[in-house]
C-alpha positions in Angstrom: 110.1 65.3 36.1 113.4 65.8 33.8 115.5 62.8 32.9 118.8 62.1 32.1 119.5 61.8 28.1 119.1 57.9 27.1 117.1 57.4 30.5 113.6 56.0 29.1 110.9 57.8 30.8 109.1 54.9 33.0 105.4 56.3 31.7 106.2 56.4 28.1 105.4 52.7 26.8 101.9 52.9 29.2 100.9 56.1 26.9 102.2 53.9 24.0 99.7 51.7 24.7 97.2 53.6 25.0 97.7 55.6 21.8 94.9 54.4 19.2 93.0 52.7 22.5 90.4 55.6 22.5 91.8 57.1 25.6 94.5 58.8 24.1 94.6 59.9 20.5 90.8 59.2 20.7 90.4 56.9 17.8 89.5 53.3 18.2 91.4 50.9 16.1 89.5 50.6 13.0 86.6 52.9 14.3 85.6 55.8 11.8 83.3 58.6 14.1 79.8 58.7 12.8 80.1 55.4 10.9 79.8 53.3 13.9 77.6 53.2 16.8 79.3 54.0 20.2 78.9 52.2 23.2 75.4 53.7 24.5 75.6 55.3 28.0 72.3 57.4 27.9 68.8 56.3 28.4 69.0 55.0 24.7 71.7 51.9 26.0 69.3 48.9 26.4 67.6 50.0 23.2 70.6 50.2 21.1 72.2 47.3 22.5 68.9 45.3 21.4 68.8 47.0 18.0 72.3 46.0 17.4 71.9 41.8 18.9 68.9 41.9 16.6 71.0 42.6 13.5 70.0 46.2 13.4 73.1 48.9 12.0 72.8 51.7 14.6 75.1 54.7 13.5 76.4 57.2 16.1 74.0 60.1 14.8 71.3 57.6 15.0 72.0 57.2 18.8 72.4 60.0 19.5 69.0 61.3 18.2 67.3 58.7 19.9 69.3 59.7 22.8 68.1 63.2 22.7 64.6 62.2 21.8 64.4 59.6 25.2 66.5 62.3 27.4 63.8 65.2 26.4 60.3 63.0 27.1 62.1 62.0 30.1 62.7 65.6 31.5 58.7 66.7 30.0 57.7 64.0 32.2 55.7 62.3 29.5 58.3 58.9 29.0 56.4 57.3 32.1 53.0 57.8 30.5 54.5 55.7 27.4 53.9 52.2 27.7 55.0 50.7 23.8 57.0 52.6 21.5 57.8 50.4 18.6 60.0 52.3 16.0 60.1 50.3 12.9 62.8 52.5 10.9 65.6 49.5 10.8 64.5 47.2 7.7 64.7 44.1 9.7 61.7 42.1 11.6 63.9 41.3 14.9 65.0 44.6 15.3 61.3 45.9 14.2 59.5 44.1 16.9 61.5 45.9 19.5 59.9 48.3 21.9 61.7 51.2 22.5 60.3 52.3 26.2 59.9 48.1 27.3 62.5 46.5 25.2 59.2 43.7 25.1 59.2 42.2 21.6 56.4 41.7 19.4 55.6 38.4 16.6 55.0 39.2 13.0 52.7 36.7 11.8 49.8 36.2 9.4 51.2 36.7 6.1 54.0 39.0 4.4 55.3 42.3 6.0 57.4 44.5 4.2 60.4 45.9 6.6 61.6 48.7 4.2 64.1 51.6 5.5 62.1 54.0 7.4 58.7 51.8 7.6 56.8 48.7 8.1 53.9 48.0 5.7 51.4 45.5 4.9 48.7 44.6 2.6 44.8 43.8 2.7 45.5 40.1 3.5 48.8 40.7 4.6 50.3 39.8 8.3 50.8 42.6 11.0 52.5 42.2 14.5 51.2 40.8 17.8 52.6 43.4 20.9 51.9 40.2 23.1 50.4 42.9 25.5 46.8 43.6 26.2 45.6 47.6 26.9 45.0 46.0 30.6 47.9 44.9 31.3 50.1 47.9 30.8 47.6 50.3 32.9 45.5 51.4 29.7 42.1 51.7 30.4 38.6 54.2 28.7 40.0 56.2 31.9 42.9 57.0 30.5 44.3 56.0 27.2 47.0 58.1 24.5 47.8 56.2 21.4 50.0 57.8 18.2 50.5 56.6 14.6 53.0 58.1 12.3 53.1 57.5 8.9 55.7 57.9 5.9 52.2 57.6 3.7 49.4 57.7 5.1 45.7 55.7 3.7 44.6 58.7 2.5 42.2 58.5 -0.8 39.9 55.9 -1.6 37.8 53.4 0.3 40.0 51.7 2.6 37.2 51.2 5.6 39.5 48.6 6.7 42.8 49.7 7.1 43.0 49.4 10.4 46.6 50.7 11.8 46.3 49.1 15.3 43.6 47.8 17.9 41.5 44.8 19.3 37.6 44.1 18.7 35.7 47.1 19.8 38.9 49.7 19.5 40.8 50.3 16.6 41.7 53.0 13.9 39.7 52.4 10.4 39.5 54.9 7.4 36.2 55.4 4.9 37.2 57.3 1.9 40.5 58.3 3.2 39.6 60.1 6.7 39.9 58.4 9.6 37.7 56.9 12.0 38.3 56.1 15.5 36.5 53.2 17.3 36.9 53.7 21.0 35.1 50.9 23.2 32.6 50.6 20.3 32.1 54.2 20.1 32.6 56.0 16.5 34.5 59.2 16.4 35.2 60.5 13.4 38.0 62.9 12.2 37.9 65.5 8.7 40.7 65.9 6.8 41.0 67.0 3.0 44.6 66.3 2.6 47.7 63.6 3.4 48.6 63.5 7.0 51.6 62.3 8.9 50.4 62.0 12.5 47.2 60.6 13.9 46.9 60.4 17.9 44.0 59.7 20.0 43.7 60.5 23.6 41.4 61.6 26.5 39.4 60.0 29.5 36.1 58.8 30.1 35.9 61.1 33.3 35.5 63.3 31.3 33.4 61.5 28.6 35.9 62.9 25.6 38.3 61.6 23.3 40.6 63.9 21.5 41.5 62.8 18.0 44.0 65.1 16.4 45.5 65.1 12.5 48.9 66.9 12.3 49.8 67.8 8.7 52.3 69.7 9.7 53.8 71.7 13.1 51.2 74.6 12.4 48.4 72.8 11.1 46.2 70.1 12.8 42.6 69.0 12.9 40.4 67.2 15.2 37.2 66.4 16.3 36.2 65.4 19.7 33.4 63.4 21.0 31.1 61.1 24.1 33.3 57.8 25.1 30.8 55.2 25.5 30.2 53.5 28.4 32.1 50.0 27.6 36.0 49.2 28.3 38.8 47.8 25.9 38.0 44.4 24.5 41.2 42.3 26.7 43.0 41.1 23.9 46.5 41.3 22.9 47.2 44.6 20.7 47.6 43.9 17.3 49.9 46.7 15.1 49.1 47.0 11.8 46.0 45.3 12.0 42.8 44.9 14.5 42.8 41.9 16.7 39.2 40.4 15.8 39.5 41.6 12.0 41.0 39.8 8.7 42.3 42.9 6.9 45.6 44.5 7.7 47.0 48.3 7.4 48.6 49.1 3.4 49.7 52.0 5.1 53.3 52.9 5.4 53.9 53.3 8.9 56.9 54.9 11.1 55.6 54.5 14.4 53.4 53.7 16.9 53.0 54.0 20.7 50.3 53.4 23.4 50.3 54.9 26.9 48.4 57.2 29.0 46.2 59.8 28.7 48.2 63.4 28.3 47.2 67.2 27.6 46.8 68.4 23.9 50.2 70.4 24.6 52.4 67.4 26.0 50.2 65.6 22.8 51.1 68.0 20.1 54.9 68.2 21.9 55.4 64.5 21.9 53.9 63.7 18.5 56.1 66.5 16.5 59.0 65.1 18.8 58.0 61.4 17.5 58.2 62.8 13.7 61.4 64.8 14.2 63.2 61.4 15.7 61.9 59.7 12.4 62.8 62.0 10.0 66.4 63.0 12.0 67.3 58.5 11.9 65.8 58.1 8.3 67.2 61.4 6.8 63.6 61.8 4.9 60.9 64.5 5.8 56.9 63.9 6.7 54.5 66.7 5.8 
């Protein structure tokens, strides 16, 4: 519509209020793009919104890999089969304690943990957290069972028997000389390695009276062993990360991540572990093996 010259167009001082607003001219007052988080409206929302209340500086690149990362398990049809995710890349304890999938919150206890950028890590008589969860509780049972570890540096070299990264009484990780050993319902399963890894994940069924332990160095190169499942369940205790409910020492390791679900193939396994390590090293900017 024209207008007579010196007739104020009755529109113009709405769009001049809306200039700077976001909705036109597409800056926010004081908002630089890709300093700031924006407001989350994928699957990622609850998370970041916790991040952030916990003190936790989520960046829009951040987001938006963990976006893509959440978006992508969701359409493999894996996210389901994930019960606790916690990704402990934010330097802060509150934020740490989060779970990604649950948004349930752990307690760090027992002693000093340090919360560095990109990783948790403990000592021998250091503290570790308490998921406040048991395996029962969030379906996990010898019938089915996945669990993943991710490390920035993993307890590779020397005698660190027990370094345990997660687990209660009669199932947890432990390492002898460096290589890892998986104790599954009091069943010892062993897993050769002769070099640094960055991924350790467990999974299988007693159906089928296997567990599936596999060692990812890197996208092309993994190891594992496989072996019977004993007969016993999970000890019901609360999962401890970083250390084994029932045990004094905790994990020196520096770890990235660490989830616990549901049993999955070796191809959703090797998908959703390289997935887990491209999320870390796409929020921390540093690269695994």
């Amino acid at each position: 519509m024209l207008f007579d010259k010196g007739m104020l167009n009755p529109w113009q001082p709405r769009a001049n209020a809306l200039i700077g607003t976001g909705v036109i001219g597409g800056l926010h007052p004081g908002r630089i793009p890709g300093l700031y988080s924006t407001a989350a409206v994928g699957p990622e929302a609850a998370y970041v919104a916790a991040l952030i209340a916990a003190g936790a500086t989520v960046t829009a690149p951040k987001q938006a890999a963990i976006s893509s990362f959440m978006s992508a398990e969701i359409a493999a049809g894996r996210w389901d089969g994930i019960k606790r995710l916690y990704f402990p890349v934010w330097g802060l304890a509150a934020a740490n304690a989060i779970c990604m999938k649950s948004l349930a919150t752990g307690t760090w206890t027992g002693g000093a943990v340090t919360h560095a950028a990109g990783y948790v890590q403990s000592s021998f008589s250091g503290g570790y957290m308490d998921t406040n969860t048991t395996f029962g509780s969030i379906g996990i049972t010898k019938d089915s069972y996945h669990f993943a570890v991710v490390y920035k540096t993993s307890p590779f070299g020397g005698d660190n028997y027990n370094d345990r990264s997660f687990g209660v009484t009669n199932t947890y990780t432990s390492f002898n000389d460096g290589e890892p050993e998986i104790v599954l319902a009091n069943t010892y399963l062993s897993v050769l390695v002769n070099t640094p890894y960055s991924i350790l994940s467990i999974f299988g069924n007693s159906s089928s009276g296997t567990a599936k332990n596999r060692i990812s160095i890197s996208a092309v190169q993994e190891r594992g062993t496989s072996g019977a499942l004993g007969v016993g369940g999970f000890t019901d205790q609360n999962v401890w990360f970083l250390k084994s409910n029932g045990y004094s020492p905790a994990s020196s390791a520096q770890t990235a991540a660490f989830s616990m679900g549901l049993n999955m193939s070796e191809a959703n396994d090797l998908a959703y572990t390289l997935a887990l390590k491209t999320l870390w090293e796409t929020v921390t900017g540093l690269t695994l093996p």
